[in-house]
Residue frames as qw, qx, qy, qz and C-alpha x, y, z in Angstrom:
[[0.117, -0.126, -0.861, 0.479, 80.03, 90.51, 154.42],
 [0.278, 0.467, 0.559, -0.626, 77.30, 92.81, 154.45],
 [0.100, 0.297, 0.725, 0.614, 74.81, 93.16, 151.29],
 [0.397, 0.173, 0.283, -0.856, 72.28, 95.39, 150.85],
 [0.437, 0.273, 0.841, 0.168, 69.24, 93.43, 149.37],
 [0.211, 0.105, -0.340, -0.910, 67.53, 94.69, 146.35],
 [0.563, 0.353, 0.666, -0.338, 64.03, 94.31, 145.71],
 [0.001, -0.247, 0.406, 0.880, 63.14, 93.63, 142.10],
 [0.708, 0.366, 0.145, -0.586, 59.94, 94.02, 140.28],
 [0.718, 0.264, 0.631, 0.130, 58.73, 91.28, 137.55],
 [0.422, 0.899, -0.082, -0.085, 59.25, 94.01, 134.94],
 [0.112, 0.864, -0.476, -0.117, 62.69, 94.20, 136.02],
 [0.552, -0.408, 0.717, 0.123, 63.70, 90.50, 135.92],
 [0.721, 0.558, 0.388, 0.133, 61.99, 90.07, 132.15],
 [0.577, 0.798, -0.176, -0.007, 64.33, 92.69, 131.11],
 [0.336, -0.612, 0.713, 0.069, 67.42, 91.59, 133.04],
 [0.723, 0.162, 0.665, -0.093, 66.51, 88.05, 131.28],
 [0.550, 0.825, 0.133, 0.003, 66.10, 89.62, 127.79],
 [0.243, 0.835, -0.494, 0.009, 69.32, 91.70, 127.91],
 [0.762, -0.349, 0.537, 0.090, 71.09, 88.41, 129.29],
 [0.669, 0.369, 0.555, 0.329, 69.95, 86.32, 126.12],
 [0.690, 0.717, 0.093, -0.020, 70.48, 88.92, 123.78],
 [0.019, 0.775, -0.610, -0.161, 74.22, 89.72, 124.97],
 [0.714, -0.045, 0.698, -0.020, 74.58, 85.87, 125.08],
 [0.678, 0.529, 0.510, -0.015, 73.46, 85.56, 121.50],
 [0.054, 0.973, -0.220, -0.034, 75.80, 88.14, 120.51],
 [0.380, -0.597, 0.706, 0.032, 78.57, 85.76, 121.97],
 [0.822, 0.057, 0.559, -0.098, 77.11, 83.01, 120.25],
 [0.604, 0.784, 0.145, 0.002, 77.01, 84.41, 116.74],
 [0.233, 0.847, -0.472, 0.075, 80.65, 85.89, 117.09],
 [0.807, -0.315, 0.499, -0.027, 81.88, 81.99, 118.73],
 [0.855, 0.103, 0.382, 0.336, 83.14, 81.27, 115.26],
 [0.382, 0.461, -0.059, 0.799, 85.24, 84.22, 114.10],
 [0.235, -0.418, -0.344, 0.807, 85.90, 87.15, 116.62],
 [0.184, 0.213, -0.253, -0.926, 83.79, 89.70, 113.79],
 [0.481, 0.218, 0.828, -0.191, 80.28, 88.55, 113.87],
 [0.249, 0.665, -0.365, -0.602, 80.46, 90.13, 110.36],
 [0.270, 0.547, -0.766, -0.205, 82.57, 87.69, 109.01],
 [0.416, 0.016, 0.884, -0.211, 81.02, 84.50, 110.97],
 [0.612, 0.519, 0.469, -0.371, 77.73, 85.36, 108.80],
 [0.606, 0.612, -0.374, -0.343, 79.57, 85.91, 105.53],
 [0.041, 0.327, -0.940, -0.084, 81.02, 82.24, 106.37],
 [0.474, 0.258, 0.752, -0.378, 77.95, 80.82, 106.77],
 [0.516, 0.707, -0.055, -0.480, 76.41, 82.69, 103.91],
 [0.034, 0.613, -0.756, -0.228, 79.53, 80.54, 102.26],
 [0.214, -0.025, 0.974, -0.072, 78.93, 77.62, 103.26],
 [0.570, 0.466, 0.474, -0.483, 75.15, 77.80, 102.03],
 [0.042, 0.841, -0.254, -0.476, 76.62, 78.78, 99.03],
 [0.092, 0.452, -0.875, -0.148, 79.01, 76.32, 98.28],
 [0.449, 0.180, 0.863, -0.142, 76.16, 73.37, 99.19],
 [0.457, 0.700, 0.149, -0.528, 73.95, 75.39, 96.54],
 [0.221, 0.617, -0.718, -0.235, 76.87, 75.18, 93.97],
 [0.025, -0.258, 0.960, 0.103, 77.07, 71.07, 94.60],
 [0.470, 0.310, 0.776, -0.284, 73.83, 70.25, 94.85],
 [0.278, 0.701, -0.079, -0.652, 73.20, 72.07, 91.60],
 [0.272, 0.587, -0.731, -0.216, 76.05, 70.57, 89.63],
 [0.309, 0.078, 0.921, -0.225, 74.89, 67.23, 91.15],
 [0.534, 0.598, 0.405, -0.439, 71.29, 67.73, 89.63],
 [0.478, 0.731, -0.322, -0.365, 72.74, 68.76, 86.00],
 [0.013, -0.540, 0.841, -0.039, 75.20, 66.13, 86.13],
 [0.402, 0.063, 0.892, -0.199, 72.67, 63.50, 86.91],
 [0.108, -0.266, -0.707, -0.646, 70.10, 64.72, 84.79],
 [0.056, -0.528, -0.779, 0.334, 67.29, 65.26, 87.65],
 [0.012, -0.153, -0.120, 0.981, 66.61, 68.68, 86.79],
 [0.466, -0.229, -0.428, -0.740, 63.10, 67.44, 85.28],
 [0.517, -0.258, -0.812, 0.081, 62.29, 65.67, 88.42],
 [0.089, -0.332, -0.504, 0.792, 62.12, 68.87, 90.66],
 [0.257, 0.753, 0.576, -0.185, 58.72, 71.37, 90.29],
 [0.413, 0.589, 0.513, 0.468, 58.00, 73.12, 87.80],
 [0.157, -0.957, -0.065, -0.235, 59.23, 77.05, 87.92],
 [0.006, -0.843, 0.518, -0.144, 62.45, 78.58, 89.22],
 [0.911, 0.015, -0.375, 0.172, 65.10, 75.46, 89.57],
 [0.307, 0.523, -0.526, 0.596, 67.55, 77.29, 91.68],
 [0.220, -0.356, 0.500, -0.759, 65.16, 78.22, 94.18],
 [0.853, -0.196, -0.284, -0.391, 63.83, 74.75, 94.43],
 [0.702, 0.049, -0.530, 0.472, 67.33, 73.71, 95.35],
 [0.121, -0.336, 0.531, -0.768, 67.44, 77.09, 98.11],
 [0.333, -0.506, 0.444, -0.660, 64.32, 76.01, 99.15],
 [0.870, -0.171, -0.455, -0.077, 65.50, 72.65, 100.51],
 [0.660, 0.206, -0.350, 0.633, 68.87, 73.91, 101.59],
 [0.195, -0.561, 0.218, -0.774, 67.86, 76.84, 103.48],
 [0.698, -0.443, -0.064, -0.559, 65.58, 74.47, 105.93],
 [0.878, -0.001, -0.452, 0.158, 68.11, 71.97, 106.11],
 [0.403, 0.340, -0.391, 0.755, 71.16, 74.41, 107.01],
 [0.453, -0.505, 0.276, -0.681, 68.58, 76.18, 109.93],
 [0.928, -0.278, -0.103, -0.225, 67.46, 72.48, 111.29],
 [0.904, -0.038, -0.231, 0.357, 71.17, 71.34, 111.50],
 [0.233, 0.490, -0.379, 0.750, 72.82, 74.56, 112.38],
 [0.522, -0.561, 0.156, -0.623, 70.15, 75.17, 115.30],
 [0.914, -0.042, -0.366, -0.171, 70.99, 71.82, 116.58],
 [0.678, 0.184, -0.307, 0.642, 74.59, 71.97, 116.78],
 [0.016, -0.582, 0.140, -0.801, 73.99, 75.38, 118.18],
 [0.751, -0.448, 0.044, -0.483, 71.50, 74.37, 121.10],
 [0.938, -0.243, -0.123, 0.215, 73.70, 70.97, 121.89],
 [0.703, 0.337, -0.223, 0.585, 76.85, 73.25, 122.15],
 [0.343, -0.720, -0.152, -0.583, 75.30, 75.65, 124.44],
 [0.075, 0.428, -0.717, 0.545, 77.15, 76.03, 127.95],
 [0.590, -0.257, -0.728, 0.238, 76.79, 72.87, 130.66],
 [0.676, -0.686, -0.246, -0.114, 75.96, 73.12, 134.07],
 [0.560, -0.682, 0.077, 0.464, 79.41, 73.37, 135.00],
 [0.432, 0.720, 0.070, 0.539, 80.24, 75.71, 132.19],
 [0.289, -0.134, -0.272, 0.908, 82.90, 78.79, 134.15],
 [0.252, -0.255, -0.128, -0.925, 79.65, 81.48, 132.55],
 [0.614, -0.427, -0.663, 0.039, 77.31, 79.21, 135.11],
 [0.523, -0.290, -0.411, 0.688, 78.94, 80.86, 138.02],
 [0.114, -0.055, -0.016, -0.992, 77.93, 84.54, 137.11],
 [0.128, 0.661, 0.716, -0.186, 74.46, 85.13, 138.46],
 [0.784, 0.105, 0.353, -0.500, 71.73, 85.66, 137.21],
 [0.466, 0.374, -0.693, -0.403, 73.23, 83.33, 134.37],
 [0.719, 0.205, 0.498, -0.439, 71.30, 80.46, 134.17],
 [0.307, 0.037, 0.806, 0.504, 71.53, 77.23, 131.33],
 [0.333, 0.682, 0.647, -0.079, 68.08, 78.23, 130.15],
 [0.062, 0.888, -0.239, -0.387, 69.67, 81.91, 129.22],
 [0.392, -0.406, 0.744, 0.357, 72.51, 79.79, 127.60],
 [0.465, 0.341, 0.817, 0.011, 69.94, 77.76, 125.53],
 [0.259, 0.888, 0.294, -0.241, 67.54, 80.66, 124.68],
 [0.145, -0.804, 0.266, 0.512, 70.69, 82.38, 123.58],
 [0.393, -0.320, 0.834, 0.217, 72.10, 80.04, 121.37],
 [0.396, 0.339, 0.827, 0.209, 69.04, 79.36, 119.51],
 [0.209, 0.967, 0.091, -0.111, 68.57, 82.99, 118.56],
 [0.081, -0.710, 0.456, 0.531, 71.80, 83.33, 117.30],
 [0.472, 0.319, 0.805, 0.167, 71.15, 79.94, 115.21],
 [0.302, 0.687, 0.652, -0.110, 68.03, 81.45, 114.08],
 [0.138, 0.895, -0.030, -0.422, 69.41, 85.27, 113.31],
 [0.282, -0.547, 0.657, 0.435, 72.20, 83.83, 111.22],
 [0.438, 0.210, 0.871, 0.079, 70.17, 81.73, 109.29],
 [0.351, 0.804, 0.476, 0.060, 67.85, 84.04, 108.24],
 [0.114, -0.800, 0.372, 0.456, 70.62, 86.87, 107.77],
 [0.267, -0.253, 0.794, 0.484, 72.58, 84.18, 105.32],
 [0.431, 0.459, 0.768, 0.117, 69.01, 83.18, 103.83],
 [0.066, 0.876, 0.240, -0.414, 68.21, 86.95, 103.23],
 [0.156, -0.642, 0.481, 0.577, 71.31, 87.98, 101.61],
 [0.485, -0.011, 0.853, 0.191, 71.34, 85.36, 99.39],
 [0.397, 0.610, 0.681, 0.082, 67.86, 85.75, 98.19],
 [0.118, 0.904, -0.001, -0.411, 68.41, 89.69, 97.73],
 [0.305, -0.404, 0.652, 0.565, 71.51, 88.95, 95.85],
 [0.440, 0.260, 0.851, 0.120, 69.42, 86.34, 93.81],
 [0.200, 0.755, 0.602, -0.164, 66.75, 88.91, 93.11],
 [0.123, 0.918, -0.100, -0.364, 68.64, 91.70, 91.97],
 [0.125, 0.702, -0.479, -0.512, 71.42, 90.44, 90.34],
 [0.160, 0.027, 0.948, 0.273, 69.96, 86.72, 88.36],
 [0.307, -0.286, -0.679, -0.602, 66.40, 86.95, 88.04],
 [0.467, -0.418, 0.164, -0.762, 63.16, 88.36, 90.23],
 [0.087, 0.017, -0.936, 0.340, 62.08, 85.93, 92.84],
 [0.560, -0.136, -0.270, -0.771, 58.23, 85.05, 93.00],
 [0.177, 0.111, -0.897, 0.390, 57.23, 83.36, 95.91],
 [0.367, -0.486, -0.727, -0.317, 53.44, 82.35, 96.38],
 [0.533, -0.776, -0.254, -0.220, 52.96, 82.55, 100.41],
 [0.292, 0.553, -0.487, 0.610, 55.94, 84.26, 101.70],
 [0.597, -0.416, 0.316, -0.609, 54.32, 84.10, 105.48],
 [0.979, -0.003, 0.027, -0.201, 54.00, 80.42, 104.96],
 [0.835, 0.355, -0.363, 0.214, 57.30, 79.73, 103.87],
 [0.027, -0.531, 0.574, -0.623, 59.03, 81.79, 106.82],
 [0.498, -0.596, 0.440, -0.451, 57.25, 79.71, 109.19],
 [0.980, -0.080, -0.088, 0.160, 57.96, 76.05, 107.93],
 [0.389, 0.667, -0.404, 0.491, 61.57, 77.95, 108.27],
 [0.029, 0.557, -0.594, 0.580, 61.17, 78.28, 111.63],
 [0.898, -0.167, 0.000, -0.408, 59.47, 75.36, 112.37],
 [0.871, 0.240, -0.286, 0.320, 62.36, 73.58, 110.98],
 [0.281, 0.564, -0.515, 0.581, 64.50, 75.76, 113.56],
 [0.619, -0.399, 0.194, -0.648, 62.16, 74.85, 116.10],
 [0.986, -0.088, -0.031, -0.139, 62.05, 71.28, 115.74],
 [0.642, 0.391, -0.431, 0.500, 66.41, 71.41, 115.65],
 [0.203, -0.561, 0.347, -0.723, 66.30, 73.16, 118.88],
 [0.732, -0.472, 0.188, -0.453, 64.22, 70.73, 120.33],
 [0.844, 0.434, -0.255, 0.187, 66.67, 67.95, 119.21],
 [0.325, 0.672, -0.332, 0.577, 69.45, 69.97, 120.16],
 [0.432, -0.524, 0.364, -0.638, 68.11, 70.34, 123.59],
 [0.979, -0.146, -0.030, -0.139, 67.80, 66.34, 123.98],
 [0.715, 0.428, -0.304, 0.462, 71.25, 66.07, 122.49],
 [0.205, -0.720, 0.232, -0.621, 72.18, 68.93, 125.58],
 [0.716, -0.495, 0.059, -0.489, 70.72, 66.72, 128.20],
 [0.982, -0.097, 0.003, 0.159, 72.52, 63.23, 127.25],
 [0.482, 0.768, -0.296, 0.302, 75.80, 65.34, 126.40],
 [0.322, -0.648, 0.602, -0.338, 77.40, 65.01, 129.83],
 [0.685, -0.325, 0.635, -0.147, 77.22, 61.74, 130.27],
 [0.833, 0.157, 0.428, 0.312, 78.20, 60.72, 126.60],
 [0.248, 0.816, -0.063, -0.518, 80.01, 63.91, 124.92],
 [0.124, -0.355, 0.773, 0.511, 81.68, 61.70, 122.34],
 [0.257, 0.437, 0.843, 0.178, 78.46, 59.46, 121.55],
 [0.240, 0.843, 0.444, -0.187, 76.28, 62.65, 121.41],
 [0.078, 0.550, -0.516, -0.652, 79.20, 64.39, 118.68],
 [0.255, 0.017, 0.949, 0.187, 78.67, 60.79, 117.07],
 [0.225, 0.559, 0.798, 0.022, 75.31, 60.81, 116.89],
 [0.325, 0.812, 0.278, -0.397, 74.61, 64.29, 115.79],
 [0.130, -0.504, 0.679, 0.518, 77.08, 63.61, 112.93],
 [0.223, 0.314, 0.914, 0.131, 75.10, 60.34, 112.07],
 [0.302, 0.658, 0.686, -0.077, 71.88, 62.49, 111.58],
 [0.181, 0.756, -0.172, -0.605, 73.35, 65.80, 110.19],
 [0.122, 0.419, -0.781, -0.446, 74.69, 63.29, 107.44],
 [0.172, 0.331, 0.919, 0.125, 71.67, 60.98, 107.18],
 [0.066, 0.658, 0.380, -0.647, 69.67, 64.11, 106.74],
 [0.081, 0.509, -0.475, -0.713, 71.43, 65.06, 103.56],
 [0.216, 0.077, -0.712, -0.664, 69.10, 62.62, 102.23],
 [0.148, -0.414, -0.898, 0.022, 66.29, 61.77, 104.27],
 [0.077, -0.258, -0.060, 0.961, 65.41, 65.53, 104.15],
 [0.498, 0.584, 0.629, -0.126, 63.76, 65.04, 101.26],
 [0.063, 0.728, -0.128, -0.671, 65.38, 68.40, 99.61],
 [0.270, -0.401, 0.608, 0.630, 66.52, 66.46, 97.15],
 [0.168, -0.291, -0.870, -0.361, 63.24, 65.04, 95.21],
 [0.503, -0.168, -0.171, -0.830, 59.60, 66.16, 95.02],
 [0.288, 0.020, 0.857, -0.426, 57.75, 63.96, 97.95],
 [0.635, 0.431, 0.124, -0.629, 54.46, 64.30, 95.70],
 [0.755, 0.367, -0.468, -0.278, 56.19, 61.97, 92.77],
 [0.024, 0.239, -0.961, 0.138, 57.73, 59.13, 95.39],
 [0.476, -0.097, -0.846, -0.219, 55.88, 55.57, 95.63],
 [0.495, -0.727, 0.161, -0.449, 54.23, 55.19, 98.93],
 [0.837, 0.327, -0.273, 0.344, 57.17, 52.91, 99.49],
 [0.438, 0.361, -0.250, 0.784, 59.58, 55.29, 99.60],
 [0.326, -0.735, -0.141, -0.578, 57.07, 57.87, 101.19],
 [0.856, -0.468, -0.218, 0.015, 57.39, 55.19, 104.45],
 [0.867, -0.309, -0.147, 0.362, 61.07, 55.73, 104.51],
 [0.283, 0.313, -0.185, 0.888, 61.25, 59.44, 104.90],
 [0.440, -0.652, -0.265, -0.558, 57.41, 60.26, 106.28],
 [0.609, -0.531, -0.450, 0.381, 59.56, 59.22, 110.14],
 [0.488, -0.117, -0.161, 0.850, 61.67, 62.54, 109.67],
 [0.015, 0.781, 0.552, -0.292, 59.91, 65.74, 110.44],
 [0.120, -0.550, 0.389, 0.729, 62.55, 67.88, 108.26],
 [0.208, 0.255, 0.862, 0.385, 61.04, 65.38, 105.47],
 [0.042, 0.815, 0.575, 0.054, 57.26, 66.94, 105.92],
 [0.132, -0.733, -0.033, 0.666, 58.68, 70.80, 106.51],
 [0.171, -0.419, 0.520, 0.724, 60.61, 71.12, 103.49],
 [0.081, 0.375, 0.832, 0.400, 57.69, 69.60, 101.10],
 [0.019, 0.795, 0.552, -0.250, 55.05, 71.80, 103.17],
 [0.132, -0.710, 0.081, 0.687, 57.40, 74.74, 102.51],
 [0.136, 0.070, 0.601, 0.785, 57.68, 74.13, 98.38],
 [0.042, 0.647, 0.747, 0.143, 53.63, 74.22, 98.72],
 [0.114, -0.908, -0.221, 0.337, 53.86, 77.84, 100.20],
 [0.295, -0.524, 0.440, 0.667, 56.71, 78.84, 97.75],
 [0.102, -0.030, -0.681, -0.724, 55.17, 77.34, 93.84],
 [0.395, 0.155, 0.203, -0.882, 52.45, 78.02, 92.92],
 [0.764, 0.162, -0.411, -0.471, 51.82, 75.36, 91.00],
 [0.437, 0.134, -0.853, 0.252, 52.80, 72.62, 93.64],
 [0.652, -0.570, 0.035, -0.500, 50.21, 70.92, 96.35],
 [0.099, 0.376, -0.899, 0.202, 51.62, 68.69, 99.04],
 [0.847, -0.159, -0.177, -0.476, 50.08, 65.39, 99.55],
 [0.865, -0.024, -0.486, 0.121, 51.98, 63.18, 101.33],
 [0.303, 0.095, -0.581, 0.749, 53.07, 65.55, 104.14],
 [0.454, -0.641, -0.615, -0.067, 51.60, 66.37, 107.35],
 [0.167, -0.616, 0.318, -0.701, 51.87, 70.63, 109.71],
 [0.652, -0.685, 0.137, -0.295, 50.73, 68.74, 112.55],
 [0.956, 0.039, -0.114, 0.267, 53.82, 65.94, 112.60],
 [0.543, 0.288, -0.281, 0.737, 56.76, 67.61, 112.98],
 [0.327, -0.616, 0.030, -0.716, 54.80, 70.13, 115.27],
 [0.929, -0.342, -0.033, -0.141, 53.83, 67.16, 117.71],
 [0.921, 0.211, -0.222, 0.240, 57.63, 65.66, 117.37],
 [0.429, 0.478, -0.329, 0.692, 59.20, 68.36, 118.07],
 [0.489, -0.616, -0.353, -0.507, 56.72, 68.89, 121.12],
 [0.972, -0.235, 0.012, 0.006, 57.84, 65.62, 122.73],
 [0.796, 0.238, -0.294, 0.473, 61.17, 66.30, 121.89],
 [0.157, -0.682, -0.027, -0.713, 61.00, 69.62, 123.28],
 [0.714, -0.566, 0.069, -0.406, 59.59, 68.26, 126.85],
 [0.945, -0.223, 0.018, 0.237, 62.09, 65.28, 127.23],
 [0.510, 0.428, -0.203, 0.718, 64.66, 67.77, 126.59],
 [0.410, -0.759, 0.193, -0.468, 63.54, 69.99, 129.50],
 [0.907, -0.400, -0.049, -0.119, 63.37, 67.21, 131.85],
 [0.779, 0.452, -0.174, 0.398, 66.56, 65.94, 130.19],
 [0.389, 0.610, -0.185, 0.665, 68.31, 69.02, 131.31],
 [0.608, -0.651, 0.024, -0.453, 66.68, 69.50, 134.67],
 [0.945, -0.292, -0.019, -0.145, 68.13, 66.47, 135.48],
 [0.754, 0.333, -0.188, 0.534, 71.23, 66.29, 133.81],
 [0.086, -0.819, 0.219, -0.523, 71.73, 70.37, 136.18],
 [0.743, -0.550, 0.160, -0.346, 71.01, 68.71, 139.25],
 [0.886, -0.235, 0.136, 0.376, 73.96, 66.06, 138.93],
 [0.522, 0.811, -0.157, 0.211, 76.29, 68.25, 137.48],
 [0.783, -0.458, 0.080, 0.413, 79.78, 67.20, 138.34],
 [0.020, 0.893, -0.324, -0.312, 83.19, 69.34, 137.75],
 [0.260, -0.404, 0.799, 0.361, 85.00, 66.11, 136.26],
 [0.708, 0.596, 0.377, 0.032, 82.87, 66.06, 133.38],
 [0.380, 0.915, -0.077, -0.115, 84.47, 69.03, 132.23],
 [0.174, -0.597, 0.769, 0.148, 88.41, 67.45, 133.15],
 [0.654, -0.011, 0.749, 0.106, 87.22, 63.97, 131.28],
 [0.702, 0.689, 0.140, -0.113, 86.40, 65.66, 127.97]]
């Protein structure tokens, strides 16, 4: 009945905020196996196992002279690495607790905490599974030699950046279609596997073809990123400011998106899924 009121300082609501998202993100990461141990050595799998087919795919076909010139493995990581962050952060950021989620009700929680949370755990997993990997690579197959390491980490997280913002559209329309918006981020996690680009050097397609990946902004990342990884590879046919801009716009109509989507937030969404 009675409350005392607290007064708190702007110091203290940036760290109340902070610790929020980082327990949050904590929850997120450990959402698929109770041992967030074990969640990352499944991921770390799965990367794995796409690494393995996409390989055996390449040998099998014969493409292996079609990719740049200089480590073949880690031409295939580095397509896969940018894909798996762009499509994990996605899923992550559209799965991210509703408006009438039960963890809503605790204050200060807040969807934006939910969000934030979600895409740092994305993001730490990613680069945990990408890490290992390479360390593994490097010590026990052959040294790893990587032109502009700085560069390559940030078309990385560009590419996690621009899934987030995605993610966060996907977020917005999710109440009011949660079956179309599973649908549809199915459709593009699987139209991705090849309009990525991971698979083929953008520098040796027609401008043709160019037209009918240059719409996808994972398309320009993953080319910009071989340019900061071989040394002997320039990109010409992608563009840093595209996917930067795309995700911008996606980025803003996902706010809005969500603003809006808060403000109607009914309890029989959650009894019609």
């Amino acid at each position: 009945m009675f409350q005392a009121e607290r007064r708190t300082t702007l110091l203290d609501g940036a760290f109340t905020f902070f610790i929020l998202i980082f327990h949050t993100a904590v929850k997120s990461v450990r959402s698929g196996h109770r041992d967030a141990i074990l969640a990352i050595l499944y991921n770390i799998l799965q990367t794995l196992i796409m690494m393995a087919a996409f390989y055996a795919l390449f040998e099998i076909l014969g493409l292996r002279g079609l990719a740049i010139r200089g480590d073949f493995l880690l031409y295939v990581m580095s397509g896969i690495f940018v894909f798996m962050t762009h499509v994990k952060s996605v899923g992550s950021v559209m799965g991210a607790d509703g408006p009438t989620s039960p963890m809503m009700k605790h204050l200060p929680m807040n969807q934006g905490i939910s969000v934030c949370a979600s895409a740092l755990g994305a993001l730490y997993t990613q680069f945990i599974s990408m890490f290992v990997i390479l360390i593994g690579y490097h010590l026990l197959w052959k040294p790893i030699e990587i032109q502009h390491p700085f560069g390559a980490i940030m078309m990385l997280v560009l590419a996690w950046f621009s899934g987030c913002a995605f993610g966060l559209v996907l977020l917005a329309i999710k109440p009011w279609f949660p079956k179309g918006t599973s649908i549809v981020n199915m459709i593009y996690t699987r139209m991705n596997m090849f309009a990525s680009g991971k698979m083929f050097v953008a520098n040796t397609l027609p401008a043709h073809m160019v037209a009918m990946f240059a719409w996808n902004p994972l398309f320009h990342i993953i080319d910009l990123g071989r340019g900061y990884i071989f040394i002997n590879y320039n990109p010409l046919k992608s563009s840093m400011m595209y996917p930067i801009w795309v995700s911008l716009v996606l980025l803003v109509i996902g706010v809005i998106g969500v603003s809006y989507t808060s403000k109607h937030a009914s309890l029989s969404w959650d009894a019609a899924r």
